[in-house]
VMD Tcl script that draws the C-alpha trace (Angstrom):
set ca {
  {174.25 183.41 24.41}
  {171.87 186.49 24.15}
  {171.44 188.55 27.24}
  {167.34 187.77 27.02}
  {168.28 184.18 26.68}
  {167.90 182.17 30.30}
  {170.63 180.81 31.85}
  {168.69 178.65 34.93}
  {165.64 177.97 32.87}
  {164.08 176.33 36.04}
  {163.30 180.06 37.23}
  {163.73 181.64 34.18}
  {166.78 183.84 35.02}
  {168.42 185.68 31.84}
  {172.30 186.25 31.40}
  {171.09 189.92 31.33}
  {169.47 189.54 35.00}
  {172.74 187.39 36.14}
  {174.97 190.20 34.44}
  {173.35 193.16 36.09}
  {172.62 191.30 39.63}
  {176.59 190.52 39.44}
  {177.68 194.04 38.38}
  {175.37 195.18 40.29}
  {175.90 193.07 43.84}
  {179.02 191.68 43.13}
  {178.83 188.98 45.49}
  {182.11 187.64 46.48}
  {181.26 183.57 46.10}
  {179.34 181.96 43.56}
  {176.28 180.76 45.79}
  {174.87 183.93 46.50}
  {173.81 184.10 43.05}
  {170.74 182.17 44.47}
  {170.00 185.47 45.29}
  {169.19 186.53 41.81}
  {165.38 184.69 41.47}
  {166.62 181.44 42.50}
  {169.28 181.21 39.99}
  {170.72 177.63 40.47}
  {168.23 176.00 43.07}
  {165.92 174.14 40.87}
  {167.74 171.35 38.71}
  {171.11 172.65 39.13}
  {171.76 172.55 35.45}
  {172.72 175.61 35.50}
  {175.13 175.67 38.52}
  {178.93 175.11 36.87}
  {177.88 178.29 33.84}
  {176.80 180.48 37.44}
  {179.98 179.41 38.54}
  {182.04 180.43 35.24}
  {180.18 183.71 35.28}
  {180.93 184.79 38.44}
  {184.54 183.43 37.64}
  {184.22 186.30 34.90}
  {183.10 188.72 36.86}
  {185.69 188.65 39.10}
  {188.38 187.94 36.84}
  {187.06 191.33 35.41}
  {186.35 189.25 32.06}
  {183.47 189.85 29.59}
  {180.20 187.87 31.36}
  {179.31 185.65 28.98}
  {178.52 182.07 27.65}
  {179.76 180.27 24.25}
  {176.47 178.04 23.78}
  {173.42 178.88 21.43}
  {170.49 178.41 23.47}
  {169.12 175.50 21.46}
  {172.32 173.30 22.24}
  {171.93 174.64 25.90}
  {168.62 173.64 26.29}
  {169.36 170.23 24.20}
  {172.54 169.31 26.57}
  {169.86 170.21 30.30}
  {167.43 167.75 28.25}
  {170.07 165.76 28.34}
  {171.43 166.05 31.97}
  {167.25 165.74 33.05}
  {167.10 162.35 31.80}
  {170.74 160.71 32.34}
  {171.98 162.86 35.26}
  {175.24 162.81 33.31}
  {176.89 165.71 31.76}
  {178.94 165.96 28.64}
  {182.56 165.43 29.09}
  {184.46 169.08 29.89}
  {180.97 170.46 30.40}
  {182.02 171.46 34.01}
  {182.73 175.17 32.93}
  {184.60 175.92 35.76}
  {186.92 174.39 38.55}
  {184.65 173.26 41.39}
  {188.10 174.16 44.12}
  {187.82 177.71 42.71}
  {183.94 178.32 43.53}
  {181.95 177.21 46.06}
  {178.47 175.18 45.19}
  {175.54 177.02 44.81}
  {173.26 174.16 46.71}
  {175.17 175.32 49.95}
}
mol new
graphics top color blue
foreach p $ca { graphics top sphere $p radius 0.5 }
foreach p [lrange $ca 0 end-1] q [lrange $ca 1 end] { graphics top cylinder $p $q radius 0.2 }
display resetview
């Protein structure tokens, strides 16, 4: 994913504006990324990739997703109509983060 490229595309919110609010506040759970523009509080598509990057961040890994933007947008499509994700799309361990809806 490009940094310009949004990551909660309910609000908008970039992987560059998640990357520098995380470097920047480095909050120590996962929910307070809600604090960067709403990140995660519209359709919570986007929740379990907040989750992974702030499992980056503190695992002091690169902060970064895999996913071209089309197929991101294509698999929240998806999610919007079914409610279901795709299998292993849970990008993270919900026991090691909290949930961002908290």
């Amino acid at each position: 994913m490009d940094p310009d490229d949004h990551v909660c595309l309910c609000f908008r919110v970039s992987l560059r504006k998640v990357r520098t609010f995380l470097n920047r506040e480095d909050p120590p759970v996962a929910s307070r990324l809600a604090d960067c523009l709403g990140a995660g509080t519209g359709c919570q598509w986007c929740v379990p990739f907040l989750k992974k990057l702030h499992a980056q961040k503190q695992a002091g890994e690169p902060i970064d997703l895999p996913v071209s933007p089309t197929e991101y947008a294509s698999r929240r499509a998806n999610y919007r109509q079914t409610g279901e994700r795709i299998p292993g799309e849970e990008t993270v361990d919900d026991a090691a983060s909290d949930d961002l809806t908290k």
